[in-house]
N, C-alpha and C positions, 0 to 999 in steps of 0.2 A: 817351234811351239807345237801341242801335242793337240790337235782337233780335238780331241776326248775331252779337254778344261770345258767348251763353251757347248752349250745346248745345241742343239741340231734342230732343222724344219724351219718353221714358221719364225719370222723376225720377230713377232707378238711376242709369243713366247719367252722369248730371251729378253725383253725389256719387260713384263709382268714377272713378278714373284709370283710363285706356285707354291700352292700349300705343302703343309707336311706332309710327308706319306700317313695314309688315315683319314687326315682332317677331313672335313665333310666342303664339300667345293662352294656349296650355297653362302656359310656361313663365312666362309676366307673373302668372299668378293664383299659380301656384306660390310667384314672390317675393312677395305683397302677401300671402300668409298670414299671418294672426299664431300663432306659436307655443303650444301648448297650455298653458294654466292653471301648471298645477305646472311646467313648465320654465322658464317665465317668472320664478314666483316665483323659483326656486332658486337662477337667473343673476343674480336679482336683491337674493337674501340677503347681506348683511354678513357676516363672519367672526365666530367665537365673540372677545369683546374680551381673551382673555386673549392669543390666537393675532394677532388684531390690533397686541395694544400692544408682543406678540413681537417681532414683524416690523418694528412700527416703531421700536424703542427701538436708538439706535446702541450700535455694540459700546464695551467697557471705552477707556477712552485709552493704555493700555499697547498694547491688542492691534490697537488704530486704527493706531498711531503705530508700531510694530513693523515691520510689512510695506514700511514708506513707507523704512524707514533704510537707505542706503545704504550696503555693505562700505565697510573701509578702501581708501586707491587699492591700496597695496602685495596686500590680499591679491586684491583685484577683480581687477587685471592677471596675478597669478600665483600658482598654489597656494604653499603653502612645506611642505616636506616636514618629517616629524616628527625632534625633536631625536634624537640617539643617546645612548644612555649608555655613559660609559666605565665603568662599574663592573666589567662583564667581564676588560677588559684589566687595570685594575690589579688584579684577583684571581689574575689569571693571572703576570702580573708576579710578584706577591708569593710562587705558587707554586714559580715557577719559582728566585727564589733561594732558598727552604729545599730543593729540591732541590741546588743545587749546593752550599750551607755544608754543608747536616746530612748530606742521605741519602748523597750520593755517595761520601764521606769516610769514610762508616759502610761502608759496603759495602767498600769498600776495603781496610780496618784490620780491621775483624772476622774473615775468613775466614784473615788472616795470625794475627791472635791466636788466636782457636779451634783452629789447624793447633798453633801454638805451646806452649799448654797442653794438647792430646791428646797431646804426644808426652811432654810433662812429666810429666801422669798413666799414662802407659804405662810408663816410665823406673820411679817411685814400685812400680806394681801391681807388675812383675818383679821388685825389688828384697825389696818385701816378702813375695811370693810366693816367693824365692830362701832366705827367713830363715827363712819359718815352715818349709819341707822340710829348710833343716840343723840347727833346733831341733826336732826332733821324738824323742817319747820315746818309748822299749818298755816300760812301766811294769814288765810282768814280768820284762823281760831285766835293769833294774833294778835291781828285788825282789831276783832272783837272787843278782846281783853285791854286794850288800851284805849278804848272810844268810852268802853263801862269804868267812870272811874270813880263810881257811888257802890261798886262791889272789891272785895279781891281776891283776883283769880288765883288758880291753887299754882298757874303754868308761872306765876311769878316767883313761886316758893323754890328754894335750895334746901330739899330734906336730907339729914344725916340719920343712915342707916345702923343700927347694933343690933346684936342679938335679941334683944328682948322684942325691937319694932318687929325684928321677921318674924318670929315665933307666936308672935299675937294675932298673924294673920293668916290666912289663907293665898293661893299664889292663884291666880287664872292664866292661862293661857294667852295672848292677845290673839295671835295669827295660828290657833289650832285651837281645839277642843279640852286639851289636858287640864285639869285639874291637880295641883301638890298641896299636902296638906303636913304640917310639921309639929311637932311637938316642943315641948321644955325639956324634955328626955331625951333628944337627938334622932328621936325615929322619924319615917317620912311614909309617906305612900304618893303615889305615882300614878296617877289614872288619867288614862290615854284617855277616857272621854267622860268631862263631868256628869253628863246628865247620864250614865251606865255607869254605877260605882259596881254593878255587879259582875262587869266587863273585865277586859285587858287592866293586868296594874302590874308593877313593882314595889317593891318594900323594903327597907333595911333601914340603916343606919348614914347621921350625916355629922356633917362638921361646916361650922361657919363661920367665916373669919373677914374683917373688914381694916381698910385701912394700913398702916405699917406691918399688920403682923399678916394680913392678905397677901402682900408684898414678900412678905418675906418667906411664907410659905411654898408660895409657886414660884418662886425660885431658889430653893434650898431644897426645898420637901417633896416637892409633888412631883409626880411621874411625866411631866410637861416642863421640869426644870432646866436641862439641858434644851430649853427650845425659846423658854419665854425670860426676857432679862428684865430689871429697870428700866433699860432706855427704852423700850417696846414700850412701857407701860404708859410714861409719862410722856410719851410722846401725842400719844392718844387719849389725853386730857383734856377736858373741854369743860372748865372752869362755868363757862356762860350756861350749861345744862345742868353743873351740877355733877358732870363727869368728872371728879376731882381723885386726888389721891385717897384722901378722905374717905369717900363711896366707892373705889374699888375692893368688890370682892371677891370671895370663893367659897362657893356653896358646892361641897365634897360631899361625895356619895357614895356608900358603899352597897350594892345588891343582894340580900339576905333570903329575898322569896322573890317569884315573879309568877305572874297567872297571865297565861298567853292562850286563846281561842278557849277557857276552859281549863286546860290543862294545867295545875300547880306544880312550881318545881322547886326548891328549898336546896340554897347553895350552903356547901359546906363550907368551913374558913376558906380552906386550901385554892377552893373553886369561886371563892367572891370577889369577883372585879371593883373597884375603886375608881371612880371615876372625877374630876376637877372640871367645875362648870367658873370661869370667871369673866369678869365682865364690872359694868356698873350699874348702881342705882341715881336714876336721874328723873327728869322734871322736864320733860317738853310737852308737844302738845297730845299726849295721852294723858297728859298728867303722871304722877309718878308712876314707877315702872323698874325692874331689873331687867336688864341686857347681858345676856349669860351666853357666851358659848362658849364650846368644846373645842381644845387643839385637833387641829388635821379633819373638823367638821365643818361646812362652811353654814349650815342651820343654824339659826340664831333664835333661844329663845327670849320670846318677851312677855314676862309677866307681871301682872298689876296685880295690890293686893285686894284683896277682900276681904270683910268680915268675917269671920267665925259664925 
């Protein structure tokens, strides 16, 4: 064997590797260190086997196999947007026609009926309201008239009213001031306050009708005909006053001049209102009297007559 194979000197030597020629001598012992005791072990330690058999136990076949599954083609190439519901629309639909069958129809009809029977109940109130003031009693004036039976009292009388009895007389007022004064010629004047003829008045032309053809006027003729029927009238008869068919009348009015604070004003045809005052002439304790009022007024007047 040839001495020249093995290192020469120092026993060290030859059991130490020696760096490469170059290498820097610091850095070669540096790498041939062996790492201290406990870091050796520790790099060296196995895992706890619970943590071990963790790590190696494959996952479930559901949750293997899951990841791996490729989308449909359809939705892989393209989303697909969410369905819509129509339930909106045909709620709306469905709205819409009980709007047009029910409500609209209702609104329509209603406000024409309601207009129809307020004016029905207003007709009814005045008429009754008409019967209870020419039924009304003076229990004392009464008392009187039955105790005095060596006189007789006029509140026992049933007067039948025509033309010629109004026209002979003068009208007063009872529950106001006015003053009506009438003609054989049809004229009237109208003064709001007897005792000032020189005051407020109206004037024009009248018509006066009594009985069946009263009847038949304010309901055929008169501008209150669509309001006041038959049954309205005789409803509101009161025989025991003297409120008969008989003595219902209508004393029409038409407005030809009027003087108001002073002021005269002279209506032409076109401009003269026509007015229907109806009611009765009866016998209570005013003694006789007309009971006249106006549709859709609830003023009632009452006039007794007078001398000329």
């Amino acid at each position: 064997m040839n001495d020249n194979q093995y290192p020469q000197g120092n026993l060290n030597q030859w059991q130490q590797p020696q760096p490469p020629q170059g290498y820097p001598q610091q850095q070669w012992q540096q790498s041939q260190q062996t790492p201290p005791q406990g870091q050796w072990q520790q790099s060296q330690q196995m895992p706890p086997q619970g943590q071990w058999q963790q790590s190696q136990q494959m996952p479930p076949q559901g949750q293997w196999q899951q990841p791996q599954q490729m989308p449909p083609q359809g939705q892989w190439q393209q989303p697909q947007p969410p369905k819509k519901s129509n339930t909106g629309l045909i709620v709306g639909i469905v709205i819409g026609v009980i709007v047009v069958l029910i409500i609209l129809p209702a609104l329509i009809i209603l406000p024409a009926l309601n207009k129809y029977m307020k004016k029905a109940e207003e007709s009814k109130n005045q008429m009754n309201q008409h019967t209870e003031v020419v039924t009304q009693y003076d229990d004392d004036s009464d008392s009187n008239s039955h105790n005095d039976s060596g006189k007789d009292s006029k509140d026992s009388k049933q007067s039948v009213i025509d033309y010629d009895y109004f026209v002979s007389k003068d009208w007063i007022g009872l529950n106001d001031t006015a003053l009506i004064e009438v003609d054989e010629n049809g004229t009237f004047t109208w003064f709001r306050d007897r005792d000032n003829q020189d005051g407020d008045y109206y004037s024009g032309t009248f018509k006066f009708y009594t009985g069946d053809e009263a009847v038949n006027y304010i309901t055929t003729e008169s501008e209150v005909k669509d309001n006041v029927t038959e049954e309205d009238i005789k409803e509101n008869e009161a025989p025991e006053y003297g409120a008969t068919r008989e003595n219902f009348v209508c004393f029409v009015i038409t407005n030809e001049k009027e003087v108001f604070h002073g002021e005269e004003n002279t209506y032409e045809p076109a401009d003269q209102v026509t007015t229907t005052l109806y009611g009765y002439f009866v016998n209570d304790k005013d003694g006789e009297k007309l009971t006249l009022i106006k549709y859709g007024n609830p003023y009632e007047f009452n006039l007794v007559p007078e001398e000329k």
